[in-house]
The first five atom37 places (N, CA, C, CB, O) and aatype in JSON, in Angstrom:
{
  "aatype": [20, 20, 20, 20, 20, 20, 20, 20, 20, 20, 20, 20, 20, 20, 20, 20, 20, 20, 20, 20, 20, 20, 20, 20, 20, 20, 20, 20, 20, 20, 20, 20, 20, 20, 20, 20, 20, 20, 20, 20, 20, 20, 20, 20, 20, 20, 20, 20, 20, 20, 20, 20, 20, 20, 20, 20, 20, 20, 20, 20, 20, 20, 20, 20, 20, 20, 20, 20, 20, 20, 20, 20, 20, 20, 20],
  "atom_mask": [
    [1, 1, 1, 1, 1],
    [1, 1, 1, 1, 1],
    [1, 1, 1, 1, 1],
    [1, 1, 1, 1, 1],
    [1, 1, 1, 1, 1],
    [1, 1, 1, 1, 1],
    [1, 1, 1, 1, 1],
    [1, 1, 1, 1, 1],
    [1, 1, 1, 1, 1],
    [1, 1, 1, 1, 1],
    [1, 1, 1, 1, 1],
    [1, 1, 1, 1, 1],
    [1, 1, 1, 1, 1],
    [1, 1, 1, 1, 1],
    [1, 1, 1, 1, 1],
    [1, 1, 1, 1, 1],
    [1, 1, 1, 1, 1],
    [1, 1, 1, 1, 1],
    [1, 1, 1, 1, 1],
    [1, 1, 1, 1, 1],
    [1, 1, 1, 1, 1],
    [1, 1, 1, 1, 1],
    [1, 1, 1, 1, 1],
    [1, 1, 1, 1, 1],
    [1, 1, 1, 1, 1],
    [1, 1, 1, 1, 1],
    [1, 1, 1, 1, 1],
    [1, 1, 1, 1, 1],
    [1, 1, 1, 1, 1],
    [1, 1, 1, 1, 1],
    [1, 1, 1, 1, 1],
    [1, 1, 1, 1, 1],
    [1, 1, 1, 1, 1],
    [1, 1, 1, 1, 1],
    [1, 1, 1, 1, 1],
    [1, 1, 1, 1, 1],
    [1, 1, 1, 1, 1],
    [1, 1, 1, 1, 1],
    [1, 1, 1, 1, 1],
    [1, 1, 1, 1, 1],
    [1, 1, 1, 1, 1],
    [1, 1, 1, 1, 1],
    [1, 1, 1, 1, 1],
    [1, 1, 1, 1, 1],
    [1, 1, 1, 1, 1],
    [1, 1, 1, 1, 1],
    [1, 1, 1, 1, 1],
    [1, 1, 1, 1, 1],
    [1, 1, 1, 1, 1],
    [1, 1, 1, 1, 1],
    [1, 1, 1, 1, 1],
    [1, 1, 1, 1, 1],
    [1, 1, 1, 1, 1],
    [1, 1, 1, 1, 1],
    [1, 1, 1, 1, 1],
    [1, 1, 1, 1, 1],
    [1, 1, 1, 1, 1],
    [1, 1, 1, 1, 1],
    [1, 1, 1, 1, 1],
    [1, 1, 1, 1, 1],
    [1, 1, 1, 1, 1],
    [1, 1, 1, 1, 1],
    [1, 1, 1, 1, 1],
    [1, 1, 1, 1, 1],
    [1, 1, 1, 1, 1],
    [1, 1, 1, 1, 1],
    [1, 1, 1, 1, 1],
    [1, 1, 1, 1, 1],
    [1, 1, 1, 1, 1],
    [1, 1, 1, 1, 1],
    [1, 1, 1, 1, 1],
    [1, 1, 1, 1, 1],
    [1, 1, 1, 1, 1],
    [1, 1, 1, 1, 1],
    [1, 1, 1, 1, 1]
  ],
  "atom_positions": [
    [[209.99, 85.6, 190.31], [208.63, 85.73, 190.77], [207.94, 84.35, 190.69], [207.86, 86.8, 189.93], [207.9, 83.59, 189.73]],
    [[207.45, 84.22, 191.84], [206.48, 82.65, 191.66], [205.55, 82.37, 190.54], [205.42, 82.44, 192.86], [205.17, 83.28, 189.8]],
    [[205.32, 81.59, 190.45], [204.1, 81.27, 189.5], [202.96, 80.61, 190.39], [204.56, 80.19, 188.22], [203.05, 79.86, 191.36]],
    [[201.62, 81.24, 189.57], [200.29, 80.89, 189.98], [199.88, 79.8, 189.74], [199.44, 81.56, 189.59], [199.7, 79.63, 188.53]],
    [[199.5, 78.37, 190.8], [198.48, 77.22, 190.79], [197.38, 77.39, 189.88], [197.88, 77.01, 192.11], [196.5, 78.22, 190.08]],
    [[197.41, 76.55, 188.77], [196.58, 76.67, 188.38], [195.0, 75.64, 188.92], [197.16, 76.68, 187.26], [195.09, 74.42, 188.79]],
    [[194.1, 76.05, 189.3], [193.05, 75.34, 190.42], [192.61, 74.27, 189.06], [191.43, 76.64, 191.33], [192.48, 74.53, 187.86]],
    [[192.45, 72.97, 189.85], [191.98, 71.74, 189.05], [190.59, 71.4, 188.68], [192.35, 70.67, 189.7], [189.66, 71.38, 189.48]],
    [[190.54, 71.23, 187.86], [189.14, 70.79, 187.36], [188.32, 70.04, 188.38], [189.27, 69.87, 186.13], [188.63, 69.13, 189.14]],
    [[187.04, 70.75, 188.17], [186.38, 69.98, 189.31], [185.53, 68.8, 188.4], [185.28, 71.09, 190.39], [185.26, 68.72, 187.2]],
    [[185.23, 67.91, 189.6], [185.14, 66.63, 188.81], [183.31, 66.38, 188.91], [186.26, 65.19, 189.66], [182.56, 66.29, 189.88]],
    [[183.04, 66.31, 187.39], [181.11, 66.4, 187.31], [180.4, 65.54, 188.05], [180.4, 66.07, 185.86], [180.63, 64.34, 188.18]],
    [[179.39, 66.26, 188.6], [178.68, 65.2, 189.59], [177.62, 64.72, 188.97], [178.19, 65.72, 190.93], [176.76, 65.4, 188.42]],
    [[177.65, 63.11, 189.09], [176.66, 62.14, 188.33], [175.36, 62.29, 188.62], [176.89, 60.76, 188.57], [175.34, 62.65, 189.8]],
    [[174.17, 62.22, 188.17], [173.06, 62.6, 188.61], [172.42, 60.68, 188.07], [172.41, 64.37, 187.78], [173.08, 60.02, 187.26]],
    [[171.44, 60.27, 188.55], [170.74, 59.45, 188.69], [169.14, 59.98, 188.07], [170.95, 59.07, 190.08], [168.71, 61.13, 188.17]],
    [[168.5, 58.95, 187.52], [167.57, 59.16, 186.98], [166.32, 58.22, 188.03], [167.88, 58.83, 185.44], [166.32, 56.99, 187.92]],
    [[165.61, 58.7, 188.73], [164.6, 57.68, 189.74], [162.93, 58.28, 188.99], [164.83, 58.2, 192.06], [162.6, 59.46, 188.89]],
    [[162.15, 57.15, 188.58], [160.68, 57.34, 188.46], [159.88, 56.93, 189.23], [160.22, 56.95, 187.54], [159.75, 55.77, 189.62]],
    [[158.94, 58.35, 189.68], [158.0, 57.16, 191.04], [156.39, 57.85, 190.21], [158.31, 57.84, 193.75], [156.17, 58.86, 189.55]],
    [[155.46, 56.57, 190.73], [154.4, 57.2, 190.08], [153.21, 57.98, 191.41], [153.67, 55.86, 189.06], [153.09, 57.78, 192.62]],
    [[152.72, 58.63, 190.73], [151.77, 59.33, 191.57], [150.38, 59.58, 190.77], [152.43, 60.71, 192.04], [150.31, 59.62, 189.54]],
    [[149.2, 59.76, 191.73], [148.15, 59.57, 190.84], [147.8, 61.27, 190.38], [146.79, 58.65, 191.66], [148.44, 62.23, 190.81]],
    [[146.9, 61.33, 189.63], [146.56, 62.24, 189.01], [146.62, 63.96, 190.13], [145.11, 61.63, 188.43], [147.26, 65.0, 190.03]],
    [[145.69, 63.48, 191.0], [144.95, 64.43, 191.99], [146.42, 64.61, 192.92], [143.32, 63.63, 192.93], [146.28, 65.51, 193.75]],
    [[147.25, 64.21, 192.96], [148.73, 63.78, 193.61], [149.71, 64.8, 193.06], [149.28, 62.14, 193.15], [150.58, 65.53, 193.53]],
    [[149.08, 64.49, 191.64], [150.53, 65.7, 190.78], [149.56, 67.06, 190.76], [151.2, 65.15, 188.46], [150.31, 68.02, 190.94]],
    [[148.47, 67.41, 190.65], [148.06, 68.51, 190.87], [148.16, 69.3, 192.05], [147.12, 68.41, 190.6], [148.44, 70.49, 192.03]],
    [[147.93, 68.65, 193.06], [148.33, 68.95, 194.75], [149.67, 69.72, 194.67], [148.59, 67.37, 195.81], [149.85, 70.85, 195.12]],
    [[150.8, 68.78, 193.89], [152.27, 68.52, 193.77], [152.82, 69.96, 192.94], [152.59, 66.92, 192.83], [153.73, 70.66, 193.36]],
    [[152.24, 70.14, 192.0], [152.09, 71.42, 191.08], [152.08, 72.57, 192.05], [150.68, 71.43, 190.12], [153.09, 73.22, 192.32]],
    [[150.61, 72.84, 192.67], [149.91, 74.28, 193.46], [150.72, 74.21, 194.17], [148.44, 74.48, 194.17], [151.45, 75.15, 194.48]],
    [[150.8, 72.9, 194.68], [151.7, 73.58, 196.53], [153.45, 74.39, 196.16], [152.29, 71.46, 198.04], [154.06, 75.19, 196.85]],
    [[153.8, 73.81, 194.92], [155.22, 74.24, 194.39], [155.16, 75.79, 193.92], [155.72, 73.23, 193.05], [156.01, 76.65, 194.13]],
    [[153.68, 75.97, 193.09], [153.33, 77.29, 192.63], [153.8, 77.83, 193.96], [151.72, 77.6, 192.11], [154.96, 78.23, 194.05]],
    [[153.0, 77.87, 194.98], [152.51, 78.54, 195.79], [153.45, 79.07, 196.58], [151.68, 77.96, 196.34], [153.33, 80.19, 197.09]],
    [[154.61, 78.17, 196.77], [155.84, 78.42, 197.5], [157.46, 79.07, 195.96], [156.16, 76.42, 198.52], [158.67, 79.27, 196.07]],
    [[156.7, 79.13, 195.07], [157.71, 79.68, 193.95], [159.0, 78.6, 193.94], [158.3, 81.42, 194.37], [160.17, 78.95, 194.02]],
    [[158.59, 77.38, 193.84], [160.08, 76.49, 193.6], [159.2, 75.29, 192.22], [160.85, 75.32, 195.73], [158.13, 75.58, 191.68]],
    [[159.93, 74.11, 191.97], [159.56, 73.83, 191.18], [159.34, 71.98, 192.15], [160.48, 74.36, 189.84], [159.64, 71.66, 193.3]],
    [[158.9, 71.43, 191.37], [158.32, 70.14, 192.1], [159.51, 69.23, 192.37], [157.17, 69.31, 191.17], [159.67, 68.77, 193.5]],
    [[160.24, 68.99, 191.48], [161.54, 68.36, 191.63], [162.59, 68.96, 192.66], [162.13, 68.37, 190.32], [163.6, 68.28, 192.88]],
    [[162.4, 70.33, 193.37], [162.96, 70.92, 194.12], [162.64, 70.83, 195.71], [162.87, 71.97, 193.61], [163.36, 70.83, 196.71]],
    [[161.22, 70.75, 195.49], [160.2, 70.36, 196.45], [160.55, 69.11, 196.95], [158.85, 70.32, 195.89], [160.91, 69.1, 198.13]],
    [[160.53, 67.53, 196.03], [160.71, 66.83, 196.9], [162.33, 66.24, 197.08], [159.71, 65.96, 196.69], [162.56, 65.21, 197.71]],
    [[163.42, 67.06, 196.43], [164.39, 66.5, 196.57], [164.77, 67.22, 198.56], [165.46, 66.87, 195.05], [165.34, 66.67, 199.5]],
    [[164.14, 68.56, 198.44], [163.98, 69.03, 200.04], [163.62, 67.88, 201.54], [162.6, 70.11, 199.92], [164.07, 67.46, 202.61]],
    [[162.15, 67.81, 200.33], [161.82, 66.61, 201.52], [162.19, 65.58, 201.81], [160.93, 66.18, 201.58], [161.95, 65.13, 202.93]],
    [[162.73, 65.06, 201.08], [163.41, 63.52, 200.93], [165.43, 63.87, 201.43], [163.11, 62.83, 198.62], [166.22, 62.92, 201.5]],
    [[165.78, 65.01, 201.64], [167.12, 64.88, 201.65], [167.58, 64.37, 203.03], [167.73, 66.16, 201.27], [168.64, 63.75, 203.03]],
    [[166.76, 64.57, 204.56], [166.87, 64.64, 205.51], [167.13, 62.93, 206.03], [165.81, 65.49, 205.88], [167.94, 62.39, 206.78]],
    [[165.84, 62.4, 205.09], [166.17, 61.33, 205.4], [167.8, 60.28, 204.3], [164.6, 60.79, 205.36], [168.34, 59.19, 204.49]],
    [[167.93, 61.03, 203.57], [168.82, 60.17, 202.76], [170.56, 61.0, 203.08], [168.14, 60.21, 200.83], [171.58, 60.45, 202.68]],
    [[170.59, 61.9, 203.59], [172.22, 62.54, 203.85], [173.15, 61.7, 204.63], [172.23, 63.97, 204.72], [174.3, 61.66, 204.17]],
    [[172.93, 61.03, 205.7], [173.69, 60.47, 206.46], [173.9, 58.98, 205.98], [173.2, 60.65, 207.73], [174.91, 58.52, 206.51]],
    [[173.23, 58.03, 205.11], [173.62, 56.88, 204.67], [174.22, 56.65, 203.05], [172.49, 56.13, 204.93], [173.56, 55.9, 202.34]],
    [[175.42, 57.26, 202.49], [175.73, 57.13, 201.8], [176.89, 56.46, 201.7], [175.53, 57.85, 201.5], [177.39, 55.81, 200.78]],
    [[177.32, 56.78, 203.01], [178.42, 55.72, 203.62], [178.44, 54.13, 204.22], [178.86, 56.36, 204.64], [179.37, 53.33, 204.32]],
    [[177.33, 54.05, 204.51], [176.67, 53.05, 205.09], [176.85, 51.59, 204.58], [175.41, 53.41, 205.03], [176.18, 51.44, 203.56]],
    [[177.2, 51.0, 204.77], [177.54, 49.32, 204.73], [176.46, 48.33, 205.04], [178.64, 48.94, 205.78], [176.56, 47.7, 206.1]],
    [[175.27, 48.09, 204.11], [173.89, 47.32, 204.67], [174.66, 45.72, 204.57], [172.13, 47.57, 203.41], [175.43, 45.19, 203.78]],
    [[173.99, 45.33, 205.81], [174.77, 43.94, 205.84], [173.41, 42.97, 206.12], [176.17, 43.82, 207.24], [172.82, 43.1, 207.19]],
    [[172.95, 42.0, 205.14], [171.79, 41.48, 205.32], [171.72, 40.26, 205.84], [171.19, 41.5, 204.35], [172.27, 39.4, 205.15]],
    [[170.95, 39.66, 207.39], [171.19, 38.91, 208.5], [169.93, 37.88, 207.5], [170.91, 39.72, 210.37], [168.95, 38.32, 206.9]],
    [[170.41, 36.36, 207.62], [169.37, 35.47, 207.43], [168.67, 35.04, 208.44], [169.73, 34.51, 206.86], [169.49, 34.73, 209.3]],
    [[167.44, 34.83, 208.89], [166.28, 34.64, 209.8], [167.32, 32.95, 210.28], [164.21, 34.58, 208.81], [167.72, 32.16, 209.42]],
    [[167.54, 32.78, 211.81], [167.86, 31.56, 211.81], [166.35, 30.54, 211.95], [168.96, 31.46, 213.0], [165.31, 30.76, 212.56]],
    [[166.74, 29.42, 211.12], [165.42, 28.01, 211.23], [165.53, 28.26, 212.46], [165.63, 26.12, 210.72], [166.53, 28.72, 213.01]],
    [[164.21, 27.91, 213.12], [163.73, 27.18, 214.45], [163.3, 25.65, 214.3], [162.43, 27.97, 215.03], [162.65, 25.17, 213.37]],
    [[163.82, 24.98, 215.44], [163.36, 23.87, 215.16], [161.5, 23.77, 215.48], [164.33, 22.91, 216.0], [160.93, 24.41, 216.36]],
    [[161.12, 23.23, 214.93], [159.57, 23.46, 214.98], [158.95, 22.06, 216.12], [158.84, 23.34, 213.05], [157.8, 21.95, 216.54]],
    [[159.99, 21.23, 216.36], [159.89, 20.17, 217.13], [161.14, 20.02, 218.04], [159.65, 19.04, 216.29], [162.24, 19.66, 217.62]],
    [[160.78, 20.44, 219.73], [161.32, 20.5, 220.65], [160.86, 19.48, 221.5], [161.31, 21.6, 221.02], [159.74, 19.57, 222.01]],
    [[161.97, 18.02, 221.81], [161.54, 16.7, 222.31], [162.13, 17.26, 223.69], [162.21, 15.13, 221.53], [161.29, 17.24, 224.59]],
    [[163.3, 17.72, 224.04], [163.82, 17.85, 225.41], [163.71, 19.31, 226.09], [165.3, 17.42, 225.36], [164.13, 19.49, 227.23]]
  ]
}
């Protein structure tokens, strides 16, 4: 009789720690509107923010230097 695969450990996903500040009247807004929809604030904006951040994790930023101009053109 065969023997059963045993399925491999899945491997823990790293989480990152990011602080952004917001003003007072900002986190209260931030609070109600989360009440209001029954999720929690950290849920809220990882929603809003995912759309723009899913597709560049792969991404290769390659940073171009401004070429000098000559500022004095004789011909």
């Amino acid at each position: 009789m065969p023997r059963k695969k045993t399925k491999k450990a899945r491997k823990p996903v790293k989480f990152k720690l990011i602080t952004i500040k917001v003003t007072a009247r900002q986190k209260k807004s931030l609070v109600n509107y989360s009440k209001s929809r029954h999720t929690t604030p950290n849920k809220l904006i990882k929603k809003a923010i995912r759309p723009l951040l899913d597709n560049y994790s792969g991404m290769v930023v390659t940073v171009n230097k401004p070429e000098t101009l000559n500022q004095l053109q004789l011909f």
